[in-house]
C-alpha positions in Angstrom: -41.2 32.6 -43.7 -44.7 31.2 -43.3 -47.4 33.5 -42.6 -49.8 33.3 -39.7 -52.4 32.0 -41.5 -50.8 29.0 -43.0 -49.8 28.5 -39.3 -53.0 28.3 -38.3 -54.4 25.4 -41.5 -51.4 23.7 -40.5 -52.3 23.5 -36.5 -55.7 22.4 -37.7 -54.6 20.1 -39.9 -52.1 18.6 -37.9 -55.2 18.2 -35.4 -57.0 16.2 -37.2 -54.6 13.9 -38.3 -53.8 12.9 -34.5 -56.0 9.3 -34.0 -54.1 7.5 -31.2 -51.4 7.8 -28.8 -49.7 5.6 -26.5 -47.3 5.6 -23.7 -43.9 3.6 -22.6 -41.1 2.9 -20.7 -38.4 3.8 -23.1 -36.8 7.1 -23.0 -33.6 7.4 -25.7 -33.7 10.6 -27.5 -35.8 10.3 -30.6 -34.5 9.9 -34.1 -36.8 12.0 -36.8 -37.0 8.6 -38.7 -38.3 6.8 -35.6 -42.0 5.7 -36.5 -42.4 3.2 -32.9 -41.9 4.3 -29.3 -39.1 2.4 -27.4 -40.8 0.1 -26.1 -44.5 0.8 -26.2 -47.1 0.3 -23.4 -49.8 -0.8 -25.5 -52.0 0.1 -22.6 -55.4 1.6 -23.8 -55.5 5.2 -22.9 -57.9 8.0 -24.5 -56.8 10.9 -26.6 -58.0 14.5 -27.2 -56.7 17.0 -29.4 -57.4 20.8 -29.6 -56.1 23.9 -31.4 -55.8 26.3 -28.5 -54.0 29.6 -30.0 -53.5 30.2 -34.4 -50.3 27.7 -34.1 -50.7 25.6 -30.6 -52.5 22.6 -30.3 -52.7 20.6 -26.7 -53.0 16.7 -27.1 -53.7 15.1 -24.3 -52.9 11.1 -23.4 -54.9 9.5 -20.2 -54.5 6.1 -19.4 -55.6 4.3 -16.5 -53.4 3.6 -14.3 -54.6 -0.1 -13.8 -53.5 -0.2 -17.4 -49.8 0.2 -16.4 -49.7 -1.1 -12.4 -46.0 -1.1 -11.7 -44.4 0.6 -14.7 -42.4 3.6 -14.9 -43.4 5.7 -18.2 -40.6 7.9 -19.6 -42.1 8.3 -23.6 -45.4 9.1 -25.2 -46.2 9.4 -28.7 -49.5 10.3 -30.9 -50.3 8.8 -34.5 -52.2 9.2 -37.5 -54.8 6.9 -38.4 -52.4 4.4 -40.4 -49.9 4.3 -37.5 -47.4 6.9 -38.6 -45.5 8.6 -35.3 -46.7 12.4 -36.1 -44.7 13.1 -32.4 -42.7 11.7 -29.5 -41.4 12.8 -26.4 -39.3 11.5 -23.9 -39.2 12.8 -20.5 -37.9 11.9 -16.4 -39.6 8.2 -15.5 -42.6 9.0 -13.6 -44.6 6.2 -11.9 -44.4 2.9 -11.1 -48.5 3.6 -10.7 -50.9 2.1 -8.3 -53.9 0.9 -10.0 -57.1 3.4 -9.6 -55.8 6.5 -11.1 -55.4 8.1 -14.2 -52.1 9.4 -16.1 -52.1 12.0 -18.3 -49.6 12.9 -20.2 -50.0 17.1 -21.9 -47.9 17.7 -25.1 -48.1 21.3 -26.5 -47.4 21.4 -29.8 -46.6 24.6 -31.6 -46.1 25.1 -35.2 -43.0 27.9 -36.1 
């Protein structure tokens, strides 16, 4: 058992660590060794991250969706500042986009 506290530094610090995050068109179940997405966008998105409870932090990816015209996005990831994968998700293809919008994509992480 970890205690609440150490719950929360860990959020925090897990918070800090996030630097970028990108978006693709794979969508295989992740392998905890995986450090790439499938097949990475490479589009250029923004990222925020926030602690929003002692354990649950909200990251949130939003790329233009000039940046992707035409594909169907069924991963996103977010990584540290020397390129390690800290978390991936795959998900139902959404898209293809028109170009003019913005996609964002929410992750809630929680740490147990």
């Amino acid at each position: 058992m970890i205690t609440d506290k150490l719950k929360e530094l860990l959020t925090n610090q897990i918070v800090s660590l996030i630097n970028t995050g990108d978006v693709g068109m794979g969508g295989n179940s992740s392998s905890p060794n995986a450090n790439t997405l499938d097949v990475p966008s490479g589009a250029s998105n923004t990222i925020s991250a926030v602690s929003t409870d002692e354990n649950v932090m909200e990251v949130k990816i939003a790329v233009p969706t000039g940046n992707i015209q035409g594909l169907v996005i069924r991963e996103a990831a977010v990584f540290d500042s020397s390129s390690n994968m800290l978390s991936r998700v795959n998900f139902d293809g959404v898209g293809p986009f028109p170009s003019g919008d913005t996609l964002e994509v929410i992750m809630i992480i929680e740490v147990e």
